[in-house]
PyMOL Python script that loads the backbone (N, CA, C, O; Angstrom):
from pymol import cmd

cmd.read_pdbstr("""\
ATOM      1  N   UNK A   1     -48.393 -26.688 103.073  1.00  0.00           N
ATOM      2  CA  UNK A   1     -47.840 -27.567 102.067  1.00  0.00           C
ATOM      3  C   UNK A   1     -48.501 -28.946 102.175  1.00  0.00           C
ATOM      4  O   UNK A   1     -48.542 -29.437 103.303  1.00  0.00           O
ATOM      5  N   UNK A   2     -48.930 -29.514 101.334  1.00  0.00           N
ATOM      6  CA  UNK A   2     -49.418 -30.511 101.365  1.00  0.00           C
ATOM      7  C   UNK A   2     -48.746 -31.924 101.375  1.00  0.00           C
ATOM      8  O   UNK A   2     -47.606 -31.800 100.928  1.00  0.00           O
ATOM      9  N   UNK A   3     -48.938 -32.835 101.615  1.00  0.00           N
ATOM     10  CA  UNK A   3     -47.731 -34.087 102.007  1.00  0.00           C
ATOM     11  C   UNK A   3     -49.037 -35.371 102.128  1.00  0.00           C
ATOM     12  O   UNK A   3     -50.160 -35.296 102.625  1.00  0.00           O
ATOM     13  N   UNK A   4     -48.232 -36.674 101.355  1.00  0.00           N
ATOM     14  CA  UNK A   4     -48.825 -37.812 101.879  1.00  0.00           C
ATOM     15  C   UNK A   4     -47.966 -38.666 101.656  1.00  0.00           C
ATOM     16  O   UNK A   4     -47.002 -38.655 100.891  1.00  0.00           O
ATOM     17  N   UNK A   5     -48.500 -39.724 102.638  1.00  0.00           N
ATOM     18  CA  UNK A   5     -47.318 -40.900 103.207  1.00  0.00           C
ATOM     19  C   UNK A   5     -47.530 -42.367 102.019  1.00  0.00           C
ATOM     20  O   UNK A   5     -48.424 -42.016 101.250  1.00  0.00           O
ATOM     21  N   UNK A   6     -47.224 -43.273 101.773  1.00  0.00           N
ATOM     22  CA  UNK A   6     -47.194 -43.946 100.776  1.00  0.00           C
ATOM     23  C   UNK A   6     -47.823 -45.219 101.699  1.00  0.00           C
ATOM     24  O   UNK A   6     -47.090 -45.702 102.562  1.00  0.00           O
ATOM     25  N   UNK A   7     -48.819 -45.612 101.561  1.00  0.00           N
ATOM     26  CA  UNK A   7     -49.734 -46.360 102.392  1.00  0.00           C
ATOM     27  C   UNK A   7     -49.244 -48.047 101.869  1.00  0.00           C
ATOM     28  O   UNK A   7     -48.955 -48.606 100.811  1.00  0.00           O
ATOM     29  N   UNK A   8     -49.351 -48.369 103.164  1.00  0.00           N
ATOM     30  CA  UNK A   8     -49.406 -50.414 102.404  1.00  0.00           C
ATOM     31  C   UNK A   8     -50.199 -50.791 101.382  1.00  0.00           C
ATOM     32  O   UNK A   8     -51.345 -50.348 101.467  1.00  0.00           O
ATOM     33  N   UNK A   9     -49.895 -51.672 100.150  1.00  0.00           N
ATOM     34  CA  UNK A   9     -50.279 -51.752  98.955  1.00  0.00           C
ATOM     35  C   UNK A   9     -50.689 -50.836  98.546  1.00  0.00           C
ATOM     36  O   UNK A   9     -51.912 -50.969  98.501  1.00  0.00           O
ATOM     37  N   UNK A  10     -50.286 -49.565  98.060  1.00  0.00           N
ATOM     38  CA  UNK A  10     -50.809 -48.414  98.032  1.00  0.00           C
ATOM     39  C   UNK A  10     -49.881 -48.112  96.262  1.00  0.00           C
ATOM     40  O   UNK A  10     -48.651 -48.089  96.216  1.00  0.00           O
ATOM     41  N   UNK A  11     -50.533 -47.965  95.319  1.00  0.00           N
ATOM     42  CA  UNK A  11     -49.585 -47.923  93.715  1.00  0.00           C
ATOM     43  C   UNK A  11     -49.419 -46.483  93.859  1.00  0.00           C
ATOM     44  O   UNK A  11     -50.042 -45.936  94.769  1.00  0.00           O
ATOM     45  N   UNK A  12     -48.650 -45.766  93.078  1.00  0.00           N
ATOM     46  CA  UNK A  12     -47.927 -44.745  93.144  1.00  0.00           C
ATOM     47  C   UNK A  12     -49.061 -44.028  91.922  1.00  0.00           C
ATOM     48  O   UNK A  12     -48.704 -42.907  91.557  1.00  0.00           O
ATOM     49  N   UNK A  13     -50.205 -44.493  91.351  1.00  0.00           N
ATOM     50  CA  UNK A  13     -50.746 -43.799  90.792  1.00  0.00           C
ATOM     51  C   UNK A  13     -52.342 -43.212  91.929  1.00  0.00           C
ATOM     52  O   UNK A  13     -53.056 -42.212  91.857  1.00  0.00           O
ATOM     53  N   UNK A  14     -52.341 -44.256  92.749  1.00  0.00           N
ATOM     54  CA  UNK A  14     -53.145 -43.597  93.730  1.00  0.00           C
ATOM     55  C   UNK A  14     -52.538 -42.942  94.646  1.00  0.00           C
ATOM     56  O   UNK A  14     -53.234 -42.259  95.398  1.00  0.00           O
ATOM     57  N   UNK A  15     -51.544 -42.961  94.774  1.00  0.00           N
ATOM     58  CA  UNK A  15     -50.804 -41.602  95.558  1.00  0.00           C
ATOM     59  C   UNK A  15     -50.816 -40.641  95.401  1.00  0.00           C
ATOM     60  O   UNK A  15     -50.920 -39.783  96.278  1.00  0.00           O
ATOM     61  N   UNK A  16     -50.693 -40.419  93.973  1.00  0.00           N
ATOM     62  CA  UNK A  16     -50.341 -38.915  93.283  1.00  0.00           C
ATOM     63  C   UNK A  16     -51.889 -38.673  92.979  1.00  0.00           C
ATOM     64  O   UNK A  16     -51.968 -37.480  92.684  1.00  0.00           O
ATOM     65  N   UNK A  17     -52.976 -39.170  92.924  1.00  0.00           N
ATOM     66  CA  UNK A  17     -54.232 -39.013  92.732  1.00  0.00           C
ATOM     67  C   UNK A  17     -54.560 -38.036  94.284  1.00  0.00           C
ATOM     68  O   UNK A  17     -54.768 -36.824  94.213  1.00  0.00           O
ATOM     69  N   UNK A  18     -54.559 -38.729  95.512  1.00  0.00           N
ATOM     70  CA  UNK A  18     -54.628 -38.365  96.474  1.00  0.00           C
ATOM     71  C   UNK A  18     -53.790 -37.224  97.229  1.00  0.00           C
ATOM     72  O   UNK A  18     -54.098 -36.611  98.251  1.00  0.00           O
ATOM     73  N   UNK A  19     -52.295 -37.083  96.190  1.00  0.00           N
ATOM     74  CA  UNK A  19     -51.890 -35.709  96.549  1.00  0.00           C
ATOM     75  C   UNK A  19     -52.923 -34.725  95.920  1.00  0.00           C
ATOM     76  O   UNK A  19     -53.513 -33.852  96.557  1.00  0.00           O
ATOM     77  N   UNK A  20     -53.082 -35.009  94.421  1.00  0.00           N
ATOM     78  CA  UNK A  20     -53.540 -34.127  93.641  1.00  0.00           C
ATOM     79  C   UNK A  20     -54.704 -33.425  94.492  1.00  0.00           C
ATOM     80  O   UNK A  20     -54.653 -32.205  94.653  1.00  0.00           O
ATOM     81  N   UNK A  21     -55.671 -34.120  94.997  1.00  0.00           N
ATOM     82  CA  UNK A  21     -57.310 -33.703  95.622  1.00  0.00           C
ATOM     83  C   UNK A  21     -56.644 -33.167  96.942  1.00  0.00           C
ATOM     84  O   UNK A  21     -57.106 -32.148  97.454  1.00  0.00           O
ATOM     85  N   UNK A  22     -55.515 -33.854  97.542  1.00  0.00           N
ATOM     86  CA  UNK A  22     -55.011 -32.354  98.755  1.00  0.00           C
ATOM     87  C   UNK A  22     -54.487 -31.293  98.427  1.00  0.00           C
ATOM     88  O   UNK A  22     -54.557 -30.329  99.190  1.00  0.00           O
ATOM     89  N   UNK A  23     -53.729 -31.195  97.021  1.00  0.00           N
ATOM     90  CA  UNK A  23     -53.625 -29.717  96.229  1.00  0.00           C
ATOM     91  C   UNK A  23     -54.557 -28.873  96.168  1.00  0.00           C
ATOM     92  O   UNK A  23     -54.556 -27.689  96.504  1.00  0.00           O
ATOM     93  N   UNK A  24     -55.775 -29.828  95.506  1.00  0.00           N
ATOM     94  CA  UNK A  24     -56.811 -28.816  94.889  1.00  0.00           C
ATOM     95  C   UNK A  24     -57.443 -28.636  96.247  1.00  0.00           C
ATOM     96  O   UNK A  24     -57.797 -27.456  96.247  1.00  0.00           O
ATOM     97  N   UNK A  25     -57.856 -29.306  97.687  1.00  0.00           N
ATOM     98  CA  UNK A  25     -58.618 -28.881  98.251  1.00  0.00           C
ATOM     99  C   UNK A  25     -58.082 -27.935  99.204  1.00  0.00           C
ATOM    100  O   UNK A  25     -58.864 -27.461 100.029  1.00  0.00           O
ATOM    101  N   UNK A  26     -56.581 -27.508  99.217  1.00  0.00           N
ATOM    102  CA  UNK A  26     -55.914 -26.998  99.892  1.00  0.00           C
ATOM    103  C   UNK A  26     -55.542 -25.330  99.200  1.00  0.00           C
ATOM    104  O   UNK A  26     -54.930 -24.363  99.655  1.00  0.00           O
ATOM    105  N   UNK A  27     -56.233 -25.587  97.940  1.00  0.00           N
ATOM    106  CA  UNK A  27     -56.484 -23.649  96.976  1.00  0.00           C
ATOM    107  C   UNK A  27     -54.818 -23.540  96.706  1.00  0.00           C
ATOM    108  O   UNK A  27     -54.568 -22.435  96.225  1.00  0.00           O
ATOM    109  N   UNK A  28     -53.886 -24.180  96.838  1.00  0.00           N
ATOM    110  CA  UNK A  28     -52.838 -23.880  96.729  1.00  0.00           C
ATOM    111  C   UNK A  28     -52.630 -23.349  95.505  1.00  0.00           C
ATOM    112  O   UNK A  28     -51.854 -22.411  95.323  1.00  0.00           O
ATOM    113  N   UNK A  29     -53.563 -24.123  94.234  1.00  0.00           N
ATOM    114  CA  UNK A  29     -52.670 -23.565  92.820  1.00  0.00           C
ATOM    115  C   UNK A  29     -53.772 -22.367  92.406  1.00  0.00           C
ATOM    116  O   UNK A  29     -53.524 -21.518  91.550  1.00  0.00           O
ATOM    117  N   UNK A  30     -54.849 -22.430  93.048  1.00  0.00           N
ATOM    118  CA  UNK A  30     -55.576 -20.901  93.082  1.00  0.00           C
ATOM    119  C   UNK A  30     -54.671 -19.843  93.163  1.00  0.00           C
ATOM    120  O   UNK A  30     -54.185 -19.065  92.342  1.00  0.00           O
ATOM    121  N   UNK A  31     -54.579 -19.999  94.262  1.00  0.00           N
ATOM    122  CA  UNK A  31     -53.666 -18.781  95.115  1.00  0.00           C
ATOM    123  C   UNK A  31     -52.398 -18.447  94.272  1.00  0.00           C
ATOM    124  O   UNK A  31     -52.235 -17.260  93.993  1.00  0.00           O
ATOM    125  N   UNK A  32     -51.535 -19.301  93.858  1.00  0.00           N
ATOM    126  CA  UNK A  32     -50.423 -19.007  92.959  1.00  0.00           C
ATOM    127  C   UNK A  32     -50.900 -18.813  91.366  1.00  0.00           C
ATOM    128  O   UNK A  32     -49.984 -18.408  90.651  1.00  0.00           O
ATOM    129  N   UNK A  33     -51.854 -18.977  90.860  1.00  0.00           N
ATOM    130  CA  UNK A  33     -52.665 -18.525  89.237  1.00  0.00           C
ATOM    131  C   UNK A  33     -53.214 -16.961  90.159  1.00  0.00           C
ATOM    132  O   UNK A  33     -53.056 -15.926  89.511  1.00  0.00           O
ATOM    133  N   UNK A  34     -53.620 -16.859  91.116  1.00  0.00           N
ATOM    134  CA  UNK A  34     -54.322 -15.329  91.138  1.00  0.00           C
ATOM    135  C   UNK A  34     -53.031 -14.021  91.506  1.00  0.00           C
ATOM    136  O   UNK A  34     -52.931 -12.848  91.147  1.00  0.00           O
ATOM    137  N   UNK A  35     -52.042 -15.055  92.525  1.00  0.00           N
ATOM    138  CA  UNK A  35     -50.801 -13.762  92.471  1.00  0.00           C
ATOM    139  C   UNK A  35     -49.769 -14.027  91.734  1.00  0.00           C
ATOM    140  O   UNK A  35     -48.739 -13.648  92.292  1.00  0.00           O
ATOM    141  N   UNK A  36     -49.563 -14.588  90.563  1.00  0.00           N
ATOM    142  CA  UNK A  36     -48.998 -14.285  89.572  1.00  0.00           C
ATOM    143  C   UNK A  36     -48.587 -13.562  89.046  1.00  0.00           C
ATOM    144  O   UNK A  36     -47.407 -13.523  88.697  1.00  0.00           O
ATOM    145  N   UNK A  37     -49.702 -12.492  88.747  1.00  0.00           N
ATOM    146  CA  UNK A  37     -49.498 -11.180  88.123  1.00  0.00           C
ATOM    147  C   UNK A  37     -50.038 -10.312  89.225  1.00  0.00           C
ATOM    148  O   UNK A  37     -50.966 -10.732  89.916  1.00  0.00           O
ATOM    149  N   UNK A  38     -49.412  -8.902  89.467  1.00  0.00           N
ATOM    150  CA  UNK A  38     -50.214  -7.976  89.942  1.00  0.00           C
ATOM    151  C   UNK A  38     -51.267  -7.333  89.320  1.00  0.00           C
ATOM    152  O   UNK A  38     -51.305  -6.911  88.165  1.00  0.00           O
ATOM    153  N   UNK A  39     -52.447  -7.274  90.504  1.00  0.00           N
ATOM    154  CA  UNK A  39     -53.890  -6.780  90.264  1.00  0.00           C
ATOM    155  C   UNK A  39     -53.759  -5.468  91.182  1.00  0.00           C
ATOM    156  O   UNK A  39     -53.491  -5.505  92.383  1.00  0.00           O
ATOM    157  N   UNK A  40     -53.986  -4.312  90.438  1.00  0.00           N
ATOM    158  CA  UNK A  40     -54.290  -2.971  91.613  1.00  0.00           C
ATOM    159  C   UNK A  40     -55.490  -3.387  91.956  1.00  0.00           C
ATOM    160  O   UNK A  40     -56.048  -4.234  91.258  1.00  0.00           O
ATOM    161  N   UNK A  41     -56.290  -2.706  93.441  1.00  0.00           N
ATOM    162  CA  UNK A  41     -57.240  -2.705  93.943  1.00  0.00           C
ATOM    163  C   UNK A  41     -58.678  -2.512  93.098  1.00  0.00           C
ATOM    164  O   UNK A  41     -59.729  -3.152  93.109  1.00  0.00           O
ATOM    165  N   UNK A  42     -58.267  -1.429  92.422  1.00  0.00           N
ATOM    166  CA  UNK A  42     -59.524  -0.996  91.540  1.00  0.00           C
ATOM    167  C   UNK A  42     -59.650  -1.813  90.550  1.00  0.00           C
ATOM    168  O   UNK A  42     -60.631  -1.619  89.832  1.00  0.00           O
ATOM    169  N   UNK A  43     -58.779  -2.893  90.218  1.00  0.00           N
ATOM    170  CA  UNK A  43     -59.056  -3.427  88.687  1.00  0.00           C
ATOM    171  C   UNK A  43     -59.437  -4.714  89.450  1.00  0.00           C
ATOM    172  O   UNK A  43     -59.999  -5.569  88.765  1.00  0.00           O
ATOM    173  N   UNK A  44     -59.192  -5.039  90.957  1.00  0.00           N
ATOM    174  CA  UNK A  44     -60.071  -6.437  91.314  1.00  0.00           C
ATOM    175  C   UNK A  44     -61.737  -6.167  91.766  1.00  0.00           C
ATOM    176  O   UNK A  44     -62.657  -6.978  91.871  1.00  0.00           O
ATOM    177  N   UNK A  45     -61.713  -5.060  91.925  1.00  0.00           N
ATOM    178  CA  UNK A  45     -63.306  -4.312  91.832  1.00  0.00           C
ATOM    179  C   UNK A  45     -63.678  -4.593  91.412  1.00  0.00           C
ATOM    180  O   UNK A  45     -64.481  -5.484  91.689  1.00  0.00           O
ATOM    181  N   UNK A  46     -63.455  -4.060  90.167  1.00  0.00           N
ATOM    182  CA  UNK A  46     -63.834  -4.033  88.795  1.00  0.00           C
ATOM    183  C   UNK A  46     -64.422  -5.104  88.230  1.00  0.00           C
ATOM    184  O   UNK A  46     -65.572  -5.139  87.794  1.00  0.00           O
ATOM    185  N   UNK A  47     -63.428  -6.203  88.238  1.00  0.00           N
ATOM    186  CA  UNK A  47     -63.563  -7.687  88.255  1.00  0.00           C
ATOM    187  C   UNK A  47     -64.712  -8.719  89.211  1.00  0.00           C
ATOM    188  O   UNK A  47     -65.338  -9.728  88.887  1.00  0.00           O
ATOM    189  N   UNK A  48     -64.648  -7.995  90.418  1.00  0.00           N
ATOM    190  CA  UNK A  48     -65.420  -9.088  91.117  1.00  0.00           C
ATOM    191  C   UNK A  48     -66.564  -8.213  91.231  1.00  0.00           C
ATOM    192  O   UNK A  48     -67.331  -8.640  92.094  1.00  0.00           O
ATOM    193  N   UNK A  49     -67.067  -6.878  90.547  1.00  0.00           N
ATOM    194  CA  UNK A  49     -68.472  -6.684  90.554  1.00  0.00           C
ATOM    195  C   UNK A  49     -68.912  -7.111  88.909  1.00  0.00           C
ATOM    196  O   UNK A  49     -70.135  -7.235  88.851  1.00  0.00           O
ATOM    197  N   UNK A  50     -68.170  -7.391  87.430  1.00  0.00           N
ATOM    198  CA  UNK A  50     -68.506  -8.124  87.117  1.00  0.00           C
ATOM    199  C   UNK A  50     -68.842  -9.497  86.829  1.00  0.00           C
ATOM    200  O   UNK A  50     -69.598  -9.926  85.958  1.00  0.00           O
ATOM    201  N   UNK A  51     -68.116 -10.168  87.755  1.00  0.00           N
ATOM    202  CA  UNK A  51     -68.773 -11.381  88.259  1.00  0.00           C
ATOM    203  C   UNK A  51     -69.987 -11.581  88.612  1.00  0.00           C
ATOM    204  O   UNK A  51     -70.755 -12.332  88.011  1.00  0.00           O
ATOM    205  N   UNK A  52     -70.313 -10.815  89.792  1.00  0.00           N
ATOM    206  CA  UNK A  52     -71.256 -10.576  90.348  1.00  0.00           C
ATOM    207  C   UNK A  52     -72.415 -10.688  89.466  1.00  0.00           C
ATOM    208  O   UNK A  52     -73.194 -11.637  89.561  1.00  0.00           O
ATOM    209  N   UNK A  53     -72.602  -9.428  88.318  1.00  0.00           N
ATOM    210  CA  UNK A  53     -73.610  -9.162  87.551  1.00  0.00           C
ATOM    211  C   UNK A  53     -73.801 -10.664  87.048  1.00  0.00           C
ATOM    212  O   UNK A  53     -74.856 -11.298  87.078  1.00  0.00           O
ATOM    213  N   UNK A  54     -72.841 -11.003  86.684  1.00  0.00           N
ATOM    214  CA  UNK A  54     -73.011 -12.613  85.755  1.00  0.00           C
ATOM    215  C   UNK A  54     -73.828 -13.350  86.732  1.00  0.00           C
ATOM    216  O   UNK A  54     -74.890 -13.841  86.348  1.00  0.00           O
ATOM    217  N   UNK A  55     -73.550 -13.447  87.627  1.00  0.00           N
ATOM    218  CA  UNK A  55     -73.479 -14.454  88.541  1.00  0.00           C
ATOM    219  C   UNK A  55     -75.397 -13.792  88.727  1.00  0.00           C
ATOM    220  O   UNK A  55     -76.245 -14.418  88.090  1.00  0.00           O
ATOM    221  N   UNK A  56     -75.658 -13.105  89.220  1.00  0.00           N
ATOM    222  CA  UNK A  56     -76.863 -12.508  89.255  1.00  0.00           C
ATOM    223  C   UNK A  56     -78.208 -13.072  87.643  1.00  0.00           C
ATOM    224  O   UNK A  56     -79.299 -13.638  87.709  1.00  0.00           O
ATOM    225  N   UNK A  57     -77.531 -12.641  86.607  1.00  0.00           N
ATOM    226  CA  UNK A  57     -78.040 -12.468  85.465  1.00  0.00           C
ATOM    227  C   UNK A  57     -77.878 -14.581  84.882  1.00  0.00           C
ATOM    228  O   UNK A  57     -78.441 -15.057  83.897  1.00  0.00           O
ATOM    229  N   UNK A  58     -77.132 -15.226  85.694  1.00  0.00           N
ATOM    230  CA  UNK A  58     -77.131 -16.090  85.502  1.00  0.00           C
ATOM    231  C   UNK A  58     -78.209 -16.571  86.666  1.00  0.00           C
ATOM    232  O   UNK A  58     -78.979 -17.408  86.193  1.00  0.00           O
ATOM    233  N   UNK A  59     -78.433 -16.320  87.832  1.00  0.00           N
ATOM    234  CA  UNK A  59     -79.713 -16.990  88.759  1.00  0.00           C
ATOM    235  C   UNK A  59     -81.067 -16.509  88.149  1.00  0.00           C
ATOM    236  O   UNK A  59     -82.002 -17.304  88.236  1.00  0.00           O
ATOM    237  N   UNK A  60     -81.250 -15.517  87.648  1.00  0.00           N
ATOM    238  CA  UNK A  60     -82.358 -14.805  86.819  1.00  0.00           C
ATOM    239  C   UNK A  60     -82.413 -15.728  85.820  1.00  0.00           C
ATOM    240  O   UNK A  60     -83.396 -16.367  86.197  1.00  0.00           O
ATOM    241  N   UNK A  61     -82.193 -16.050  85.201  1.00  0.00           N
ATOM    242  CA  UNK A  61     -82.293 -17.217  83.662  1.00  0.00           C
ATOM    243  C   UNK A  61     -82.759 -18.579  84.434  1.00  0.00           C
ATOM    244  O   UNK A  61     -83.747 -19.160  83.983  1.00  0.00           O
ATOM    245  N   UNK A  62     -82.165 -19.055  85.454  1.00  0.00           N
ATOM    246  CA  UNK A  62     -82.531 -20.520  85.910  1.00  0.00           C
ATOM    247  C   UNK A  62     -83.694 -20.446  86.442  1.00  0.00           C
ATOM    248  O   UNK A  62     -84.189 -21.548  86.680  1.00  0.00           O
ATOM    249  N   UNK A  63     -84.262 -19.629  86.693  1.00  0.00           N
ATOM    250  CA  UNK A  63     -85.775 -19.373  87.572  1.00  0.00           C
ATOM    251  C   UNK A  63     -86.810 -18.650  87.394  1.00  0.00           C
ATOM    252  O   UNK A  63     -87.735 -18.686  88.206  1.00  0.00           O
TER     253      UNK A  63
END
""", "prot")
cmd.dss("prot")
cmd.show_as("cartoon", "prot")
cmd.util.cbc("prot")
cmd.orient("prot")
């Protein structure tokens, strides 16, 4: 869980800035957008070997 302390002269909009970047660097709202819904095994396969291709077919184009 992520947590920060409210620093001397510190405005409450740089607080919540600095929670925000320990949210995101902490995958927390990843993790709760990916188990959201259930994924069977075969349909995250499925999924992360078409990534893959992209991801492939996209380094092929830059070079």
């Amino acid at each position: 869980m992520a947590t920060v302390v409210l620093r001397a002269n510190e405005s409450q909009d740089q607080l919540l800035k600095r929670f925000r970047k320990k949210v995101v660097k902490s995958g927390v709202l990843s993790t709760v957008r990916r188990k959201r819904w259930f994924v069977s095994k075969s349909e995250l396969r499925r999924v992360e070997k078409k990534k893959a291709i992209r991801r492939i077919k996209r380094r092929q184009i830059e070079h």
